[in-house]
C-alpha positions as CSV (number, residue, x, y, z in Angstrom):
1,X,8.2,14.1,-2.7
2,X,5.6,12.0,-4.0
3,X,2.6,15.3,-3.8
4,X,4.6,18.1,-5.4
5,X,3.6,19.5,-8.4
6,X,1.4,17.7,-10.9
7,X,1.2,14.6,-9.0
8,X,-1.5,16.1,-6.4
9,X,-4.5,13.7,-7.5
10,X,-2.1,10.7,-6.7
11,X,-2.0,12.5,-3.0
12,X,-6.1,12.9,-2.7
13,X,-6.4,9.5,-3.9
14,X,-4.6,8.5,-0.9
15,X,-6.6,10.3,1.4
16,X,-9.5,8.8,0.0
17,X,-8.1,5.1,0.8
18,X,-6.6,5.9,4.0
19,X,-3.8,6.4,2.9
20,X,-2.5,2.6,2.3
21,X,-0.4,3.9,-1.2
22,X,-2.5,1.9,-3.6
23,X,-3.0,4.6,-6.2
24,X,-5.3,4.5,-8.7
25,X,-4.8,0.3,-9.0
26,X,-6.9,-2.7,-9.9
27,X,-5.5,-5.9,-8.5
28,X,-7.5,-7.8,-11.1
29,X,-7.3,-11.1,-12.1
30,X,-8.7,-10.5,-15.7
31,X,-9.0,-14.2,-17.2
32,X,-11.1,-15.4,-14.0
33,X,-13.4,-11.4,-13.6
34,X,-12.3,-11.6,-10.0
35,X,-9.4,-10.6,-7.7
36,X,-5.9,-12.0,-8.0
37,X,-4.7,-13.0,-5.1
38,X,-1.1,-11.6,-5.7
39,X,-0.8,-7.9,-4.7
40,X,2.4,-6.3,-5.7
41,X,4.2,-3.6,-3.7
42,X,5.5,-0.5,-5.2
43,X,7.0,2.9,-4.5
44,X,6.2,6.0,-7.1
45,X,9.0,8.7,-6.3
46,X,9.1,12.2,-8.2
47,X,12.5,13.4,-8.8
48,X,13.2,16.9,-10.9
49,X,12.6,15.4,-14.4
50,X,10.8,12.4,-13.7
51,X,8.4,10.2,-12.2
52,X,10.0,6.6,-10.9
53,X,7.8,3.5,-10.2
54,X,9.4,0.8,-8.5
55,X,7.7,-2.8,-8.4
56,X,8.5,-5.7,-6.4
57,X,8.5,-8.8,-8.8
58,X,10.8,-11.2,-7.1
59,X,11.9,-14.6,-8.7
60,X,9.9,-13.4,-11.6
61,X,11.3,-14.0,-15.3
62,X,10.7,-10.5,-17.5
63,X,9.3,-12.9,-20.1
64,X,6.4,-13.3,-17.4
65,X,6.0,-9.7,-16.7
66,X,4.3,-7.2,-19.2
67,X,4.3,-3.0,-19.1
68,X,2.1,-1.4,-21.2
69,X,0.4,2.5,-21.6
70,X,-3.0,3.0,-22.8
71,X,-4.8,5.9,-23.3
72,X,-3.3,7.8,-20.2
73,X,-3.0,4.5,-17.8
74,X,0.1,2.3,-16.9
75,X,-0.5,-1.5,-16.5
76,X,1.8,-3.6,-14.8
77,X,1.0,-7.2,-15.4
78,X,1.9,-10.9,-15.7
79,X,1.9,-14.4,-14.1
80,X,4.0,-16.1,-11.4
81,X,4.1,-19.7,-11.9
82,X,4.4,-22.0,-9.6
83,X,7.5,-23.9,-9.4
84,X,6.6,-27.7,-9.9
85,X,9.8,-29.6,-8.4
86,X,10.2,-33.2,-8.7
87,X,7.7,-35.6,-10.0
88,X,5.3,-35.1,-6.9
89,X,3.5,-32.3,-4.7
90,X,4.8,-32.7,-1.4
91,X,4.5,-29.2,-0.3
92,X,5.0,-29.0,3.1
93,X,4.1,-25.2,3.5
94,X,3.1,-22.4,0.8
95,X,2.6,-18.8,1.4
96,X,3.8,-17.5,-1.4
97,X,1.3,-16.3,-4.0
98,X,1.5,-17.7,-7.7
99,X,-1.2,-16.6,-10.4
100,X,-1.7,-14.0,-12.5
101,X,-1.5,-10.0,-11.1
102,X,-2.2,-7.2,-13.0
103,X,-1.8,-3.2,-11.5
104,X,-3.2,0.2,-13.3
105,X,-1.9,3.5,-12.5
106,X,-3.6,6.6,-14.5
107,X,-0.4,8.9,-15.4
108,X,-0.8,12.2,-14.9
109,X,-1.3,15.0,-17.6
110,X,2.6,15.7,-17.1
111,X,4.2,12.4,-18.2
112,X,5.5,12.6,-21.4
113,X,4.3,9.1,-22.3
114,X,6.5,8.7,-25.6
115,X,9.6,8.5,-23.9
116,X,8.4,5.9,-20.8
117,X,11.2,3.6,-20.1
118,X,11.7,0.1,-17.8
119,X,14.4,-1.9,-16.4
120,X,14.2,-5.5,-14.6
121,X,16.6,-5.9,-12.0
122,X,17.0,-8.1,-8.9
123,X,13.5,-8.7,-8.6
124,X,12.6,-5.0,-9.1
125,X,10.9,-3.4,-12.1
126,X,11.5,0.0,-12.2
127,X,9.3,2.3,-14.8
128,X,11.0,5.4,-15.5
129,X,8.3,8.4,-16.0
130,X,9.7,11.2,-17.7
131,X,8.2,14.7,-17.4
132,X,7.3,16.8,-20.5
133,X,9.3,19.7,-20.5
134,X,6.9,22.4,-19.5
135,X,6.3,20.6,-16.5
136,X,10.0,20.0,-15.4
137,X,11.0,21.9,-11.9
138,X,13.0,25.0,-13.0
139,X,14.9,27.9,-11.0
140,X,14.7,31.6,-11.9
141,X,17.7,33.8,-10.8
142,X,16.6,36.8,-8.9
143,X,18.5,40.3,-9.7
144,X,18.8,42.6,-7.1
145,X,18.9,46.6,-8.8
């Protein structure tokens, strides 16, 4: 569960924004200063020895999407482009969002950052947090005398 252990300021932060799941993000459209207007959906899930963050990128190429870590933050960025078919614009109808997105998590203290990993897959980028040893879930056998 997502507020076990060391990941209980990702919990308070989602008090503090009623709870909607964006935790610790920007939605920042850096070249233009203001707000991008693609907002990408994800799902952080703690499991025993990690910390998994799924993204929704679909039709995305992984040359257009960039991860990075930076002094204790996670940045998930890049551009969707705008699919120009044809030799004119006859959209009829566009809903989908095209344009550059970028999304900041601050890892917790337990993530051993060296060994982050990510996989593109189907539309889904998944980051793959491990946790530093010391803070891995272990059991303790009990003797009865």
């Amino acid at each position: 569960m997502l507020y076990a252990s060391g990941l209980e300021p990702f919990r308070k932060v989602c008090k503090l924004q009623g709870g909607n799941g964006h935790l610790f993000d920007q939605v920042m459209n850096e070249s233009a200063g203001g707000m991008s207007r693609i907002a990408i959906a994800v799902d952080i899930r703690e499991k025993d020895q990690q910390v998994v963050i799924q993204a929704d990128l679909p039709g995305m190429e992984l040359k257009d999407i960039d991860v990075h870590v930076e002094n204790g933050y996670l940045t998930i960025s890049g551009e969707r482009k705008l699919e120009e078919e044809g030799g004119g614009n006859n959209d009829y109808w566009v809903e989908r969002s095209y344009g550059r997105f970028s999304r900041t998590f601050q890892l917790p203290e337990m993530i051993d950052v060296a060994n982050i990993g990510a996989t593109y897959k189907n539309g889904v980028l998944e980051v793959t947090l491990p946790k530093l040893e010391a803070a891995r879930l272990r059991s303790i056998a009990v003797q009865v005398h």
